[in-house]
Backbone and ligand atoms as CSV (ligand in chain L), in Angstrom:
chain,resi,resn,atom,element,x,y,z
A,1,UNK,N,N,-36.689,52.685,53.577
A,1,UNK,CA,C,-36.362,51.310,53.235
A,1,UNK,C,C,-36.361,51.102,51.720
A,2,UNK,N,N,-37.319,51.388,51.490
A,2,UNK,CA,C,-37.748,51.040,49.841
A,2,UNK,C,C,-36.319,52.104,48.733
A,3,UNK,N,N,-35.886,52.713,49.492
A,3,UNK,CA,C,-34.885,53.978,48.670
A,3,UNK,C,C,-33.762,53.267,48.410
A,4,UNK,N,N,-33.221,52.354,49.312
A,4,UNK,CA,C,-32.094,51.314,49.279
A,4,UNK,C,C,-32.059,49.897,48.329
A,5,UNK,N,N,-33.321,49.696,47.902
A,5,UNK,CA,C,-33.870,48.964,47.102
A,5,UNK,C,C,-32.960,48.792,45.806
A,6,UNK,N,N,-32.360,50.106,45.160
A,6,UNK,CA,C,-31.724,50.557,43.653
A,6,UNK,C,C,-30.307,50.186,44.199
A,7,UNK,N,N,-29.964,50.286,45.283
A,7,UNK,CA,C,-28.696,50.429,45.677
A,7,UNK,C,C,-28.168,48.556,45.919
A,8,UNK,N,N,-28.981,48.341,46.488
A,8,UNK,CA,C,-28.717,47.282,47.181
A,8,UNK,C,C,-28.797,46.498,45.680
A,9,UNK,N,N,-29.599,46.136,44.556
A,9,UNK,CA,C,-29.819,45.795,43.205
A,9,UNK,C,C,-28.577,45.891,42.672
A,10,UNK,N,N,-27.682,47.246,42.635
A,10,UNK,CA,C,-27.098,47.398,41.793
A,10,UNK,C,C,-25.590,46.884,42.573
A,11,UNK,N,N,-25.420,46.796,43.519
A,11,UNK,CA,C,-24.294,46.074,44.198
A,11,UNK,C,C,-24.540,44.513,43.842
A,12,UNK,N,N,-25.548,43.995,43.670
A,12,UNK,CA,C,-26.171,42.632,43.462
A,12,UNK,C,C,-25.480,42.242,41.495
A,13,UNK,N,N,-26.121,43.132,41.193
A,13,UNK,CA,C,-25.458,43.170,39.702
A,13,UNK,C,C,-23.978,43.286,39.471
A,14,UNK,N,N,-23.389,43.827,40.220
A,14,UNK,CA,C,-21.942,43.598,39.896
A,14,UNK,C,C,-21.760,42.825,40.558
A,15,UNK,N,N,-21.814,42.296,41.939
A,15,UNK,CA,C,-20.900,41.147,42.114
A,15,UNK,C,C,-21.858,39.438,41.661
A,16,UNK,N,N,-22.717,40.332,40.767
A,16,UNK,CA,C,-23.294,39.109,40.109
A,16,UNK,C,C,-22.523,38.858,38.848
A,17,UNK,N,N,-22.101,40.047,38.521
A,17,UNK,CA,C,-21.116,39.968,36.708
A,17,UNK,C,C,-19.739,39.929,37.418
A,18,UNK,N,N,-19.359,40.210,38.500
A,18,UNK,CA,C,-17.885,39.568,38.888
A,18,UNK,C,C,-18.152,38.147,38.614
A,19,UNK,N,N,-18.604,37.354,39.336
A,19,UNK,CA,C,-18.671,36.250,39.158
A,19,UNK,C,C,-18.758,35.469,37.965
A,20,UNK,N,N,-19.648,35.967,37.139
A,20,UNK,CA,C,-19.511,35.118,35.434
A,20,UNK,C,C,-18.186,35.964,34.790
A,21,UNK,N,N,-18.120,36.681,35.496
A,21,UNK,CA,C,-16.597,37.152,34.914
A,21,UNK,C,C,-15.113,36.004,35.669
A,22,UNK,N,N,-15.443,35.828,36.446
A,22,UNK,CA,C,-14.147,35.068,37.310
A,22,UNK,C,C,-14.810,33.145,36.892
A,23,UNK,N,N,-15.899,33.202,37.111
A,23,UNK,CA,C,-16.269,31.614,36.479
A,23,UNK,C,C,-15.425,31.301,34.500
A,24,UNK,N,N,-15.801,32.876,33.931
A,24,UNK,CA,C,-15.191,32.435,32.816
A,24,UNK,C,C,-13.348,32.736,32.692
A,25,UNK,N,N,-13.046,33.386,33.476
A,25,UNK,CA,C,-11.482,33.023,33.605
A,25,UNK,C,C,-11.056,31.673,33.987
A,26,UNK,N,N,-11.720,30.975,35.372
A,26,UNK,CA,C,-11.609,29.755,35.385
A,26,UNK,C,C,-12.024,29.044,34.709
A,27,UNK,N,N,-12.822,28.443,33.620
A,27,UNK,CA,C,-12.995,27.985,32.605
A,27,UNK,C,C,-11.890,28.401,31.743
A,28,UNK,N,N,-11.204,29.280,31.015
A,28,UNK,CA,C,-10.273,29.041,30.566
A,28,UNK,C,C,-9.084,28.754,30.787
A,29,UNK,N,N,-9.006,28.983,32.255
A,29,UNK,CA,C,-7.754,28.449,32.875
A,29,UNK,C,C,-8.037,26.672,32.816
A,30,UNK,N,N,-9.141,26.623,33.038
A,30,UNK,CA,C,-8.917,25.111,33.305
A,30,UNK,C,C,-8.978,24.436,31.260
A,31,UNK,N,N,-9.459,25.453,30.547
A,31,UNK,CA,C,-8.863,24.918,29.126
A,31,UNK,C,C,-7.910,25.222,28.786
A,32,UNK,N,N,-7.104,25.907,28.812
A,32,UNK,CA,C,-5.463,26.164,28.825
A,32,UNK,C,C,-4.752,25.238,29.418
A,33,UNK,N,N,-4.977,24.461,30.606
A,33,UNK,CA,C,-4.511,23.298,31.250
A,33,UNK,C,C,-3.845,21.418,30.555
A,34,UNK,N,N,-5.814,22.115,30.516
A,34,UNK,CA,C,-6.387,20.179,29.535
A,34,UNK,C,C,-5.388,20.602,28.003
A,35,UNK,N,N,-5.300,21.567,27.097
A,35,UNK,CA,C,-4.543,21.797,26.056
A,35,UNK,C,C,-2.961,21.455,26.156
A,36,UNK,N,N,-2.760,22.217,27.214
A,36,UNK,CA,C,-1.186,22.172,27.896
A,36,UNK,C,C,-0.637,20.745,27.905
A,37,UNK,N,N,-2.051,20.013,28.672
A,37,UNK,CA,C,-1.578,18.794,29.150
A,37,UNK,C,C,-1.604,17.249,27.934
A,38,UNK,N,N,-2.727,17.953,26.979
A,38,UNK,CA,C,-3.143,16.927,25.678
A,38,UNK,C,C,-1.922,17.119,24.675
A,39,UNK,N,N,-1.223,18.534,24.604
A,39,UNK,CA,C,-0.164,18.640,24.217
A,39,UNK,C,C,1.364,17.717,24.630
A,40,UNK,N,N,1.799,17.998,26.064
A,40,UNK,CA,C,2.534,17.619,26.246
A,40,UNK,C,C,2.423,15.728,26.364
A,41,UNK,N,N,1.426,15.199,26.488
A,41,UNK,CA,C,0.681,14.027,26.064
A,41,UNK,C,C,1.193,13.479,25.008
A,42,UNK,N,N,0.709,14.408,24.340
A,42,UNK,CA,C,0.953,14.080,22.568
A,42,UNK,C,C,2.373,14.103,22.424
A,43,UNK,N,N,3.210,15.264,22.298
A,43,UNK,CA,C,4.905,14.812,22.127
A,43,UNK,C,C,5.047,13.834,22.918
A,44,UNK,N,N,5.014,13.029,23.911
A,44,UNK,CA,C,5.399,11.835,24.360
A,44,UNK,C,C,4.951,10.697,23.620
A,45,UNK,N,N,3.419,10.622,23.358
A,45,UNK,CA,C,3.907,9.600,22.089
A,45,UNK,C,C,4.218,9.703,20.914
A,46,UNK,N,N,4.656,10.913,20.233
A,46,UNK,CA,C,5.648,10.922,19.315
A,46,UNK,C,C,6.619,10.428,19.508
A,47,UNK,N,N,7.355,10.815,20.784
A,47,UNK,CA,C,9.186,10.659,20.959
A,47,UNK,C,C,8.722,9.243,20.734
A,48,UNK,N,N,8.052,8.653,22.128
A,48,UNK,CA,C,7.619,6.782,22.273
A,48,UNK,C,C,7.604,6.201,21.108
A,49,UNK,N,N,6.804,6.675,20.279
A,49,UNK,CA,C,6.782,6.365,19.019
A,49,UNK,C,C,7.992,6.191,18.089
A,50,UNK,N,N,8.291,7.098,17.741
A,50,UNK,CA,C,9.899,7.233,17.071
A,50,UNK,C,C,11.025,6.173,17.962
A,51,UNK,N,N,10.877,6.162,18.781
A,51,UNK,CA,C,11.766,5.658,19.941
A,51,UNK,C,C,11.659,3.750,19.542
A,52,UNK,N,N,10.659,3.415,19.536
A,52,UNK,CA,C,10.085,1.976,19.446
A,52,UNK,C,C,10.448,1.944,17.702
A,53,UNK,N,N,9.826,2.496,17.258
A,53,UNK,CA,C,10.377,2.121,15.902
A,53,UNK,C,C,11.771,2.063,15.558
A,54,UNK,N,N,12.538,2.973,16.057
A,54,UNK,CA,C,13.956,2.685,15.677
A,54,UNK,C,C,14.560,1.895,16.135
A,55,UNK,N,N,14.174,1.212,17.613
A,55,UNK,CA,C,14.733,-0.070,17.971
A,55,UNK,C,C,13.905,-1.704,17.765
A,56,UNK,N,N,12.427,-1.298,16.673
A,56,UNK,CA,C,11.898,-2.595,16.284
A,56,UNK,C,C,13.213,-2.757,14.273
A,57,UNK,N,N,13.253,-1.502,14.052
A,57,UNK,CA,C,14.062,-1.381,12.443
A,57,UNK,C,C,15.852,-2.542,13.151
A,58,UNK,N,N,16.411,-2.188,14.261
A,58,UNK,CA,C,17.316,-2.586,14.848
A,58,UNK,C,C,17.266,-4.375,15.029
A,59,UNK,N,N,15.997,-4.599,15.606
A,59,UNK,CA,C,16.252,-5.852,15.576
A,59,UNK,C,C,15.359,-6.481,14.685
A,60,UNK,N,N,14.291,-6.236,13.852
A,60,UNK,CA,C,13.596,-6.897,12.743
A,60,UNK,C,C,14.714,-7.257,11.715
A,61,UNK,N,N,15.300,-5.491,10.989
A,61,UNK,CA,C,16.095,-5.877,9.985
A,61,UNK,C,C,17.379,-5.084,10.177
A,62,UNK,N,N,18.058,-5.747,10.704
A,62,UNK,CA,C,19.635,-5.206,11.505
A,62,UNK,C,C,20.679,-5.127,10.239
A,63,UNK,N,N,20.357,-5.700,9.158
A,63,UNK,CA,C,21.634,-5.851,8.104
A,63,UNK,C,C,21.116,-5.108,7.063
A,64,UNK,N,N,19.964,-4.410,6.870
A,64,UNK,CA,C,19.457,-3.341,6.008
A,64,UNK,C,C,18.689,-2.146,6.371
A,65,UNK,N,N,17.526,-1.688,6.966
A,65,UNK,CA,C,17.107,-0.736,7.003
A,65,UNK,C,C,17.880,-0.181,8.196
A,66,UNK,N,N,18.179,-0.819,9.495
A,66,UNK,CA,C,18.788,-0.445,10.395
A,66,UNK,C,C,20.284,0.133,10.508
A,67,UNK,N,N,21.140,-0.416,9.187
A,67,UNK,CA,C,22.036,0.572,8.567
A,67,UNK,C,C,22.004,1.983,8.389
A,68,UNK,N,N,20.560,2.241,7.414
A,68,UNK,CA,C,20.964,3.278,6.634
A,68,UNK,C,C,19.577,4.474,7.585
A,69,UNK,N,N,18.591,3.720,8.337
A,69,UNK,CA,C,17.320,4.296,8.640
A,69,UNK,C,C,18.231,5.434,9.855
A,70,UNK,N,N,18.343,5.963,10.185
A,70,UNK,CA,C,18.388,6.784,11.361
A,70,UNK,C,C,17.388,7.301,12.183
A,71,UNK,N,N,17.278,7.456,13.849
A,71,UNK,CA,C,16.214,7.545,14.189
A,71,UNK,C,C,15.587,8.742,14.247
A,72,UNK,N,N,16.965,9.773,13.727
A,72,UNK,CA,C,16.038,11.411,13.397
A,72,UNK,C,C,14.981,11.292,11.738
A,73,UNK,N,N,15.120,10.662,11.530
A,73,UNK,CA,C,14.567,10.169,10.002
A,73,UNK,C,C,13.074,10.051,10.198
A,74,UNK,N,N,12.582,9.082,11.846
A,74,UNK,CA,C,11.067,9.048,11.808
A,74,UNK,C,C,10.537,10.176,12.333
A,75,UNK,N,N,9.742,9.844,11.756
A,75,UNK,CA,C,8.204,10.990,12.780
A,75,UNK,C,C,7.045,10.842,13.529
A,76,UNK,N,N,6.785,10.980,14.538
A,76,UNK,CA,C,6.268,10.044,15.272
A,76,UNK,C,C,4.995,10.919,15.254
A,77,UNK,N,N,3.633,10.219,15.440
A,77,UNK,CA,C,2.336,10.568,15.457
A,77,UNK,C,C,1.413,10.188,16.637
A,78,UNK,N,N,0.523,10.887,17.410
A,78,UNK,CA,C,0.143,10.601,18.999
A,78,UNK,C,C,-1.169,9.893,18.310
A,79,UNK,N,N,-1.418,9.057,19.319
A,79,UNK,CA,C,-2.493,7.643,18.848
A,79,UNK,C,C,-3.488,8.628,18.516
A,80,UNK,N,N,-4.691,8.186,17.611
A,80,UNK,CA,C,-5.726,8.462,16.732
A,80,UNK,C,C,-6.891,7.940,16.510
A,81,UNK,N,N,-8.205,8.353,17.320
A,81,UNK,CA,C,-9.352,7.240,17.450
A,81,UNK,C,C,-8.858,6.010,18.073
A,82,UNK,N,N,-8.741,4.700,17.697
A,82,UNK,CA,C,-8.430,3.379,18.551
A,82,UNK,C,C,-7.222,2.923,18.169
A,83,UNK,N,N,-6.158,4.001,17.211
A,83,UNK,CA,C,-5.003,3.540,17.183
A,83,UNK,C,C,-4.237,3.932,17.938
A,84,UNK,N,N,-3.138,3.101,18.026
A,84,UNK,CA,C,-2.121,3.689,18.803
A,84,UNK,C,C,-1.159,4.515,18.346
A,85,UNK,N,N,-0.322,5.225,19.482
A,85,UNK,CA,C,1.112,5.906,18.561
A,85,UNK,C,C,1.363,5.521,17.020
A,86,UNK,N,N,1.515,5.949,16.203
A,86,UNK,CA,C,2.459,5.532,15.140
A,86,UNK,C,C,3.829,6.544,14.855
A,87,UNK,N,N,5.043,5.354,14.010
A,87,UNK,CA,C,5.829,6.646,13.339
A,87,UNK,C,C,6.144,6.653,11.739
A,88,UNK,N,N,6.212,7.326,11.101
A,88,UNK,CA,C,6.679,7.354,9.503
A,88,UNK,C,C,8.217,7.648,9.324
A,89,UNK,N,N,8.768,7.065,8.503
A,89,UNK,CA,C,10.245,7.300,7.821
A,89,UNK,C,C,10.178,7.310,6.482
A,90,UNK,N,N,10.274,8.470,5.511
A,90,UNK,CA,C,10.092,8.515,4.482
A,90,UNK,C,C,12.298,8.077,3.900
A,91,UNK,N,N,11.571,7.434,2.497
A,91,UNK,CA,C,13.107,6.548,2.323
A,91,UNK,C,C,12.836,7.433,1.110
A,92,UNK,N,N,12.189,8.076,0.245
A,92,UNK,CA,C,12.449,8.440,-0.950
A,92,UNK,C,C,12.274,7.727,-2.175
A,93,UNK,N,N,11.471,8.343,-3.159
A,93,UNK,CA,C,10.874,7.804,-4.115
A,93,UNK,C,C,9.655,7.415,-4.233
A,94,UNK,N,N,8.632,8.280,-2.808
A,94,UNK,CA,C,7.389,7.364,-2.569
A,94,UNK,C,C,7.517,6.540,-2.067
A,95,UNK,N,N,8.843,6.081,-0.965
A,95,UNK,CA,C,8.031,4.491,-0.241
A,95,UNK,C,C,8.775,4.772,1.060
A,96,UNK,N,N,7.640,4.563,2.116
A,96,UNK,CA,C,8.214,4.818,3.480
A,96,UNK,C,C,7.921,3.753,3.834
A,97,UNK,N,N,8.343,4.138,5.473
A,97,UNK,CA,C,8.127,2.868,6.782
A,97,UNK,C,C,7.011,3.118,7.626
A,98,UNK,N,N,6.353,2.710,7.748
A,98,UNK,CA,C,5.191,2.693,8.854
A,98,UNK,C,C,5.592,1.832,10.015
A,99,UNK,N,N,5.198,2.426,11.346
A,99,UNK,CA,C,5.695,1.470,12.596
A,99,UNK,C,C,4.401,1.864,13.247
A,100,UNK,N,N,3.785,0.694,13.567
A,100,UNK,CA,C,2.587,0.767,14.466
A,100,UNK,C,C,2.636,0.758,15.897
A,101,UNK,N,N,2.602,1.133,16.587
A,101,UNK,CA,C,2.814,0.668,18.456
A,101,UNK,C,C,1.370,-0.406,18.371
A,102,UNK,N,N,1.882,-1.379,19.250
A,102,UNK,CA,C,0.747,-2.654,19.774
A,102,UNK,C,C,-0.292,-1.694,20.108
A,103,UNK,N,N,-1.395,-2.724,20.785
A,103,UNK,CA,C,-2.211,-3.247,21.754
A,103,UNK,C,C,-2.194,-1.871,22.855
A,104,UNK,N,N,-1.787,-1.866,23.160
A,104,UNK,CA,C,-1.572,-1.074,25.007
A,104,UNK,C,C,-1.001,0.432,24.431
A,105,UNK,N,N,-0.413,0.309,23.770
A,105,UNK,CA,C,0.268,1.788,23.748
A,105,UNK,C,C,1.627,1.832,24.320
A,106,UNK,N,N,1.630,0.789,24.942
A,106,UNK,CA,C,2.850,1.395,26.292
A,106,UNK,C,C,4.377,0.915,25.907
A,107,UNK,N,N,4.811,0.089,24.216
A,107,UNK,CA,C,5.588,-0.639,23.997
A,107,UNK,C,C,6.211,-1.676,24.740
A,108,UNK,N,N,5.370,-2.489,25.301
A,108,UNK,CA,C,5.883,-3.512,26.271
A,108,UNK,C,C,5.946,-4.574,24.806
A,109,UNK,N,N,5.607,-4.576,24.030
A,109,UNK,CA,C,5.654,-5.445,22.908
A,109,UNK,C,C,6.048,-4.561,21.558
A,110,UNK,N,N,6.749,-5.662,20.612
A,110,UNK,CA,C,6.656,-4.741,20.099
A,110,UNK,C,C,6.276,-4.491,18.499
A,111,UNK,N,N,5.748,-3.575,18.509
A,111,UNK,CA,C,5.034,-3.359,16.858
A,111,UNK,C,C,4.987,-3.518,16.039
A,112,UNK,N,N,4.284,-3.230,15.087
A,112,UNK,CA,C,4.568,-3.771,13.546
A,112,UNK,C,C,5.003,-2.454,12.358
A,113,UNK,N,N,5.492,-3.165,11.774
A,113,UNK,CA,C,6.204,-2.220,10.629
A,113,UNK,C,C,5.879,-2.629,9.209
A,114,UNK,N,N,5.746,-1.521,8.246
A,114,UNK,CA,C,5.365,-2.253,6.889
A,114,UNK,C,C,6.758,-1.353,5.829
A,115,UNK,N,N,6.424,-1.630,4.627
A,115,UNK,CA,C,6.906,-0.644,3.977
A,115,UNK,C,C,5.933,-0.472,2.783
A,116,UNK,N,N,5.884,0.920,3.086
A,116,UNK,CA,C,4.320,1.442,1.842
A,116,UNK,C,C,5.364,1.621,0.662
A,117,UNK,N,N,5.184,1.458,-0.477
A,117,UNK,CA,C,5.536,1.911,-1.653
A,117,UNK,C,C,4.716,1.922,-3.002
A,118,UNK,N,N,4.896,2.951,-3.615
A,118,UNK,CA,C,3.758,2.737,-5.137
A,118,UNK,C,C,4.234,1.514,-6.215
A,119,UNK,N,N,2.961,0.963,-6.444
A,119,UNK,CA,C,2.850,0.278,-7.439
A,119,UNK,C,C,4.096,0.595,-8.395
A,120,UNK,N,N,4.389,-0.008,-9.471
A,120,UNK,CA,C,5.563,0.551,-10.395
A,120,UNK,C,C,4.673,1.130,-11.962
A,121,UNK,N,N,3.824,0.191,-11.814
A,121,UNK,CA,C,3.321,0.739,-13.044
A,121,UNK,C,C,1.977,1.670,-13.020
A,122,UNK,N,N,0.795,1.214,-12.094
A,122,UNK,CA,C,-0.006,2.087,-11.719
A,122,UNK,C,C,0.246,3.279,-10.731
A,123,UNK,N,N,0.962,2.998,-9.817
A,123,UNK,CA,C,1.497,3.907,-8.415
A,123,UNK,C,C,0.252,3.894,-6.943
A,124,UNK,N,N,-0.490,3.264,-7.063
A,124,UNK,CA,C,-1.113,2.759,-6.374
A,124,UNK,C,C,-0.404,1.946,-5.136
A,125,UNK,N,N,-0.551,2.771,-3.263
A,125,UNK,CA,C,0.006,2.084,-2.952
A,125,UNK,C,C,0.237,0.769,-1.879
A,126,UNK,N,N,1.620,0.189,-2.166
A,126,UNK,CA,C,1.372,-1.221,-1.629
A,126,UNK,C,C,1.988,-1.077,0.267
A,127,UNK,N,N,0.617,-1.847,0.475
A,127,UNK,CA,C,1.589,-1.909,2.321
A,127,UNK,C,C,1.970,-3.335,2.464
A,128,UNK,N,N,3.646,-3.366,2.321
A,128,UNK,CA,C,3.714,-4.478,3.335
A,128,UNK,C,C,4.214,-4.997,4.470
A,129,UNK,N,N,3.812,-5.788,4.732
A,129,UNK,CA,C,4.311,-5.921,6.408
A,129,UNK,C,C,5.779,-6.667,6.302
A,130,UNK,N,N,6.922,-6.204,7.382
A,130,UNK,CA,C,8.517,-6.269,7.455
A,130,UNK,C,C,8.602,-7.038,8.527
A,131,UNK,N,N,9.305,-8.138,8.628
A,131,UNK,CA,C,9.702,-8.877,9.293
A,131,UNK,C,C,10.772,-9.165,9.990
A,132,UNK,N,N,11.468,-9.220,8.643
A,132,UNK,CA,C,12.810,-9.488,8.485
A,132,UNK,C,C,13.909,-8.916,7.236
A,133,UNK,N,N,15.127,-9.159,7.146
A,133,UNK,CA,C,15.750,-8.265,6.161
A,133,UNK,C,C,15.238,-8.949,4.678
A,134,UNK,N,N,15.297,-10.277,5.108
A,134,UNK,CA,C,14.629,-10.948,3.673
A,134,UNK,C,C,13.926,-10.439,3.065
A,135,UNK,N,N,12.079,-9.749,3.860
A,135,UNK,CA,C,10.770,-9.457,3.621
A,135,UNK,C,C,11.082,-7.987,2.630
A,136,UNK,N,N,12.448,-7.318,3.458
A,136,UNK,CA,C,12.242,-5.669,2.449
A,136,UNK,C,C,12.967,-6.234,1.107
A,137,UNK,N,N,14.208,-6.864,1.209
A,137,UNK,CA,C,14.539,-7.520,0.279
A,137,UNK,C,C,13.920,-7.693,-0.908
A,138,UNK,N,N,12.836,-8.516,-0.425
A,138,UNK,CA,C,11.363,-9.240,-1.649
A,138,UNK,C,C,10.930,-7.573,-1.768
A,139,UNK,N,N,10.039,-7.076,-0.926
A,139,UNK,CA,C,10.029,-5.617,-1.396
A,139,UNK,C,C,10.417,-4.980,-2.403
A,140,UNK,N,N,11.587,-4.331,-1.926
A,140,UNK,CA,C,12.127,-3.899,-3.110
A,140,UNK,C,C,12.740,-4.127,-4.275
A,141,UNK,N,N,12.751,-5.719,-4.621
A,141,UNK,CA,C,12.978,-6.103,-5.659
A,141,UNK,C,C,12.145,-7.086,-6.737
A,142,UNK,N,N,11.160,-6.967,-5.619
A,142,UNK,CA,C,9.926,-7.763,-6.360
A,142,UNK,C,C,9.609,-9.720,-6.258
A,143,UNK,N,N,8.619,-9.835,-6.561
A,143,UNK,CA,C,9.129,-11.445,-6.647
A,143,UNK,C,C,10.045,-11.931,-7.747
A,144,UNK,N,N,10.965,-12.821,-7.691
A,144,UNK,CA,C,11.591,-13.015,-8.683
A,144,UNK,C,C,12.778,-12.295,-8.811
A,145,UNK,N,N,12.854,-10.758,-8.654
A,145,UNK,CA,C,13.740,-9.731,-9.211
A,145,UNK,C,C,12.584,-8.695,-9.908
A,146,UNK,N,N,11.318,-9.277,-10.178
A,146,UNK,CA,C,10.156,-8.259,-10.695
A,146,UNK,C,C,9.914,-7.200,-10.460
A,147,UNK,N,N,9.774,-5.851,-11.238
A,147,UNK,CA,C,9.354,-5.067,-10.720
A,147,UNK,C,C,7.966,-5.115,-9.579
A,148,UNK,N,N,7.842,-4.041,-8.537
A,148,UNK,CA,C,7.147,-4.499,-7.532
A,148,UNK,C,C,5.621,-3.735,-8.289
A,149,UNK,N,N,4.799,-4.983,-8.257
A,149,UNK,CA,C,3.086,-4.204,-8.724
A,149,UNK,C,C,1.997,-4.405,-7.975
A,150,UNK,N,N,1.020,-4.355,-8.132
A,150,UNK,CA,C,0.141,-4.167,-7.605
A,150,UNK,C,C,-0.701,-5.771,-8.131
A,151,UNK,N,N,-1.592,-5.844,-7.360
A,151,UNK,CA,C,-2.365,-7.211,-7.828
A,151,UNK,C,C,-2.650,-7.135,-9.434
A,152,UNK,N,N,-3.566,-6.261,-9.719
A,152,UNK,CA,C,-4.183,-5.584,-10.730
A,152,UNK,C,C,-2.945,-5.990,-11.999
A,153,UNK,N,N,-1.743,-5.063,-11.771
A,153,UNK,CA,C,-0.981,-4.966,-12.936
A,153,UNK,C,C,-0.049,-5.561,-13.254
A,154,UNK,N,N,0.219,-6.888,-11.912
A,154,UNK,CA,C,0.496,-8.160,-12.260
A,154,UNK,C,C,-0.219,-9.174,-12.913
A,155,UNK,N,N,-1.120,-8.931,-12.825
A,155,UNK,CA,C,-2.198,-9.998,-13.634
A,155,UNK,C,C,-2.044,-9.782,-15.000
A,156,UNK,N,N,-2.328,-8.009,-15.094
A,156,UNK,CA,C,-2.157,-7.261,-16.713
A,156,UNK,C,C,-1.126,-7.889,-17.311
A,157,UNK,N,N,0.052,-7.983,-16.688
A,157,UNK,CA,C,1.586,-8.368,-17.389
A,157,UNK,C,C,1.262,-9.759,-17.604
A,158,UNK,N,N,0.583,-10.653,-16.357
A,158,UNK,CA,C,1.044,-11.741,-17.336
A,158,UNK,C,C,0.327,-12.521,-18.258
L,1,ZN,ZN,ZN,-0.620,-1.279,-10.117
């Protein structure tokens, strides 16, 4: 009896290391999955993203950015801590578009848009929020026709 003792142990040991051997394949199968799936996750709210912004640029400001913006132009970003989707459109010169997705994520409403651009004289930069064709208008030409500044180096000037 007692001679079977080594035998019977050592059959015990391997299909004891099969097992943390097949537990850790399934563990990575099941992280290869969740990756697969956080991935393909993620390009959807990119496209969503990009997708909503090019049709909030369409009807916010239909007689200017929606001209010239194209929707291969944005780039869409998968929500981040408690934000949602966003997308970027860089216009050149340092000043892009930011498009926020709402509330929900799900574009049942729809988002907000700014246009970031640097200060003119410091380069420090400014976000503002787009409304309408008027709002980029003021934007990019300042109040007045002014170059566009910053709190700071409007005060300096005047
Ligand atoms: Zn400034």
């Amino acid at each position: 009896m007692t001679s079977n003792h080594p035998s019977v142990l050592a059959a015990l040991t391997t299909l004891a290391t099969d097992q943390v051997a097949n537990f850790r394949r399934r563990q990575a199968a099941e992280a290869a999955e969740i990756e697969q799936w956080r991935r393909e996750e993620e390009a959807a709210e990119r496209a969503a993203a990009e997708t909503a912004a090019h049709e909030t640029l369409q009807w916010l400001t239909p007689d200017t950015l929606a001209r010239v913006v194209t929707e291969e132009m944005w780039r869409g970003y998968p929500r981040h801590r408690g934000d949602g989707p966003t997308a970027v459109a860089h216009l050149g010169a340092g000043v892009y578009l930011r498009y926020a997705t709402p509330g929900d994520g799900l574009g049942t409403v729809p988002g907000d848009l700014w246009l970031l651009q640097p200060c003119t004289d410091c380069g420090v930069r400014l976000s503002n929020p787009l409304w309408s064709d008027l709002d980029l208008a003021t934007c990019l030409t300042g109040p007045n026709g002014l170059p566009t500044t910053c709190t700071l180096c409007f005060t300096a000037r005047a």
